[in-house]
C-alpha positions as CSV (number, residue, x, y, z in Angstrom):
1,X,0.0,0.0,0.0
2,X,2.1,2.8,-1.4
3,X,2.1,6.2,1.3
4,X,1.7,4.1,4.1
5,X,3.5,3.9,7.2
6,X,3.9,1.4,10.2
7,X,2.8,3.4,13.5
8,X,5.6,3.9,16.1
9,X,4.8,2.6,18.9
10,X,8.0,3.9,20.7
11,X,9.1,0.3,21.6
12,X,12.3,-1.7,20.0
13,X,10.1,-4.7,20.2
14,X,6.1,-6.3,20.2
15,X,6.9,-8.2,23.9
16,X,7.5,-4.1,25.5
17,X,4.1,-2.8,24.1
18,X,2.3,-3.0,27.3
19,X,-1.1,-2.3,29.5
20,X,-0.6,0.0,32.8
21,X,0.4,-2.7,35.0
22,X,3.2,-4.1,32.4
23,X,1.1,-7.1,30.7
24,X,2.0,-7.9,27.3
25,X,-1.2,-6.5,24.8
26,X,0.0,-8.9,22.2
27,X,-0.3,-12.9,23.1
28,X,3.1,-14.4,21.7
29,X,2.2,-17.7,19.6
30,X,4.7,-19.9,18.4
31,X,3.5,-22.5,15.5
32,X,6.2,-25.7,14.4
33,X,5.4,-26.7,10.9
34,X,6.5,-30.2,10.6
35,X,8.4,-31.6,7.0
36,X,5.6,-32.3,4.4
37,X,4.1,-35.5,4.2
38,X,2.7,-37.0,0.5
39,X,-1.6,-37.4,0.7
40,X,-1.7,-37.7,-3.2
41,X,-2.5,-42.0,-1.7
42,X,-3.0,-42.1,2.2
43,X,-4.4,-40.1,4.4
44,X,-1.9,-37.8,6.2
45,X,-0.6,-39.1,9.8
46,X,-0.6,-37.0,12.5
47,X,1.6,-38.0,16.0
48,X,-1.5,-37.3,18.3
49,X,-4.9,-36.0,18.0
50,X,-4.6,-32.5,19.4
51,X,-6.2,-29.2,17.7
52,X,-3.9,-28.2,14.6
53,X,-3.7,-26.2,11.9
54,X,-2.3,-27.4,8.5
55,X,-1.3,-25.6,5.2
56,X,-1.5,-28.0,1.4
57,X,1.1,-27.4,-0.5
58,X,1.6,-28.3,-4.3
59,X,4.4,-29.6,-6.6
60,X,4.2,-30.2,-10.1
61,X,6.7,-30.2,-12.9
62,X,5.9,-26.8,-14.7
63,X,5.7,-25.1,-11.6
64,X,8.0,-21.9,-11.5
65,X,7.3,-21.7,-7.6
66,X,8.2,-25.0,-5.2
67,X,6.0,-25.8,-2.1
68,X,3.2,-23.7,-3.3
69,X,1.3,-22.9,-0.5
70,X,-2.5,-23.4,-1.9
71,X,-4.9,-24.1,1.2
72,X,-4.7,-23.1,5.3
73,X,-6.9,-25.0,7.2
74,X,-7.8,-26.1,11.2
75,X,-8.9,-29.2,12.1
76,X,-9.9,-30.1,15.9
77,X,-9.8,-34.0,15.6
78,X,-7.1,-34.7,13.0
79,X,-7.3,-37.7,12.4
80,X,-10.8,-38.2,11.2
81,X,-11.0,-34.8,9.0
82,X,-8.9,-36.0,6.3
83,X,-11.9,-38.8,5.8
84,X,-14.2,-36.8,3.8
85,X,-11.9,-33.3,2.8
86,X,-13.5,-32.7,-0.8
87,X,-10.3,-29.5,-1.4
88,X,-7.4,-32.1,-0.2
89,X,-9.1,-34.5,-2.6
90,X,-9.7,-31.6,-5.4
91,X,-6.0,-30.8,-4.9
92,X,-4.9,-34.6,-4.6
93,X,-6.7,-35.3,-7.5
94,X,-4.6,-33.3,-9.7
95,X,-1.0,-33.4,-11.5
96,X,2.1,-33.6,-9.5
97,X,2.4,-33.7,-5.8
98,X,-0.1,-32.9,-3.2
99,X,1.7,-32.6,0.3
100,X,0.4,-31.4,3.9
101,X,2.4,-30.1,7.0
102,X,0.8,-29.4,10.0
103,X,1.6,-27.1,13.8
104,X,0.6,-27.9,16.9
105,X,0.5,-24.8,19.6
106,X,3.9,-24.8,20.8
107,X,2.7,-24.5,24.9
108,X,6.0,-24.0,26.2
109,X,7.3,-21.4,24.0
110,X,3.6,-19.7,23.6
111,X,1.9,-17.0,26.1
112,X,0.8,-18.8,29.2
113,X,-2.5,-16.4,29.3
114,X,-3.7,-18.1,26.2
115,X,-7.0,-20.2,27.7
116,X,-8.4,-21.5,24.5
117,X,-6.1,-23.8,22.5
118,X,-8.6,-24.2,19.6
119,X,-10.0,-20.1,20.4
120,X,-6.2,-19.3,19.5
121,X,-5.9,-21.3,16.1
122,X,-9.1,-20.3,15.1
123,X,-7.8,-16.6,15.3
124,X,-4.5,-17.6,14.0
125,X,-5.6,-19.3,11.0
126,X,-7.6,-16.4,9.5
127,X,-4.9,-14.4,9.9
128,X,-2.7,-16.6,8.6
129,X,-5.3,-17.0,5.1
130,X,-4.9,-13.1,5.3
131,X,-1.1,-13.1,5.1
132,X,-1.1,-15.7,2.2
133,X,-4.1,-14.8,0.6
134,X,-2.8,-14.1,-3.0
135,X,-2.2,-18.1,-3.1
136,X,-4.7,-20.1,-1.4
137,X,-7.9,-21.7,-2.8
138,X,-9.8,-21.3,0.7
139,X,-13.0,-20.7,0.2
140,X,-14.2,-19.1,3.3
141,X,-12.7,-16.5,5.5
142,X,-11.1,-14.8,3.1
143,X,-13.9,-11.7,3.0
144,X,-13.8,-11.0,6.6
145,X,-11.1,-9.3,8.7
146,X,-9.6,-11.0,11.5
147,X,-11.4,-10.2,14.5
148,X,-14.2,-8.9,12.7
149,X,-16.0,-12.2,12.7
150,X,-18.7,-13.4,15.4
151,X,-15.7,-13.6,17.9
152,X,-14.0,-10.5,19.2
153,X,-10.3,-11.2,17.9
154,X,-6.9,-10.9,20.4
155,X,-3.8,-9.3,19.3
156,X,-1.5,-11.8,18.8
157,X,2.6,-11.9,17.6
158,X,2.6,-15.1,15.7
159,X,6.1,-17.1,15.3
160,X,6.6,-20.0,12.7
161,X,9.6,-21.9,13.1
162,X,10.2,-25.8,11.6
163,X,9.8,-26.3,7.9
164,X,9.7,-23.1,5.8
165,X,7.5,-23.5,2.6
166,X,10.2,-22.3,0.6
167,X,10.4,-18.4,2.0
168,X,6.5,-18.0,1.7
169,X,5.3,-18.4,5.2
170,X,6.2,-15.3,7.3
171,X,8.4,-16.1,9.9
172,X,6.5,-13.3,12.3
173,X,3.6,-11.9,12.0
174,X,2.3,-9.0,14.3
175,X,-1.7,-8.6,14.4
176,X,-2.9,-6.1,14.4
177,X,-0.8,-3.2,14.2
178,X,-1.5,0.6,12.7
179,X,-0.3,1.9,8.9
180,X,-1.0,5.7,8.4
181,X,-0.7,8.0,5.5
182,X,0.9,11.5,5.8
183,X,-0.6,14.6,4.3
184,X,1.4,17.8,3.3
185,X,1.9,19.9,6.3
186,X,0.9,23.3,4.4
187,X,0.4,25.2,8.1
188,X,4.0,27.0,7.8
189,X,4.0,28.0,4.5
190,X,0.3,30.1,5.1
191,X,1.7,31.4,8.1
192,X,5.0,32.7,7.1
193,X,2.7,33.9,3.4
194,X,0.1,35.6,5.5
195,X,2.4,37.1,7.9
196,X,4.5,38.3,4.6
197,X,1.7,39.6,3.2
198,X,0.7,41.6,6.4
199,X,4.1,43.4,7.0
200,X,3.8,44.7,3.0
201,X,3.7,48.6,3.7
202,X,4.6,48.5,6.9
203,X,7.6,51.7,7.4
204,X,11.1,50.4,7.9
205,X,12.0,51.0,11.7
């Protein structure tokens, strides 16, 4: 967004922007993307059965762009939803590779306030399809804000660590934060034109 400007906040990092008694306003999140796993045959495997979120990636031949990030999704009993998932299968289905990695909440490296495992990924997913959204054939969630939804959203500074997609997953992401556009600052010149104009005639002392 050409113009814009990310608001100072007068802090060197997200952990110092703080409430009056010194809480952290933004929950720290940190997400472990496991190595890819081929579902073009089997169902993906997951090691337990915990809330996740998971990101489909695609390979094919002709593809300019490797690991192609092409669907974000959350899934609160993993290892029935790849049963019946009609967009794994869509993307399965097609030419080349279909792969899946998935995150678990990282508890120990995560905010300790954070009360709602599967409240959190919820959040963290649409902001997530938000950051990638140029890519991805999600169909919903992708015409609502973050937080704008039938849940109030928390402000959250999201860490992915583990596998990398390539480059195309951001390793941080802050939500939200504040982007401002400048106007010309034309207060001066008037003043120092009017005052010019004012003195005109006035006798020499």
């Amino acid at each position: 967004m050409d113009g814009y400007k990310i608001a100072n906040y007068g802090f060197d990092t997200v952990e110092e922007v703080t409430n009056s008694v010194g809480k952290s306003l933004f929950k720290r999140v940190v997400l472990e993307w496991s190595k890819p796993q081929t579902i073009n045959v089997d169902k993906p495997f997951f090691t337990d059965n915990r809330p996740l979120l998971y990101i489909i990636i695609r390979n094919h031949h002709s593809a300019k762009q490797k690991d192609r990030i092409r669907y974000i999704g959350l899934s609160t009993n993993p290892n029935n939803r790849f049963q019946n998932h009609p967009k794994a299968q869509e993307l399965a289905a097609l030419r080349g590779q279909t792969s899946l990695s998935y995150a678990f909440l990282d508890q120990a490296k995560s905010a300790k306030t954070i009360r709602s495992e599967k409240g959190a990924l919820e959040q963290i997913e649409h902001i997530l399809i938000w950051s990638l959204w140029y890519q991805l054939l999600n169909d919903k969630k992708l015409f609502t804000l973050p937080g704008m939804g039938r849940n109030a959203g928390t402000a959250w500074h999201i860490i992915n660590s583990g596998y990398r997609f390539r480059g195309q997953m951001p390793r941080e992401i802050v939500y939200p934060w504040i982007l401002h556009k400048h106007g010309r600052d034309r207060s001066f010149v008037q003043k120092v034109l009017s005052n010019d104009i004012s003195d005109l005639g006035k006798p020499v002392e």
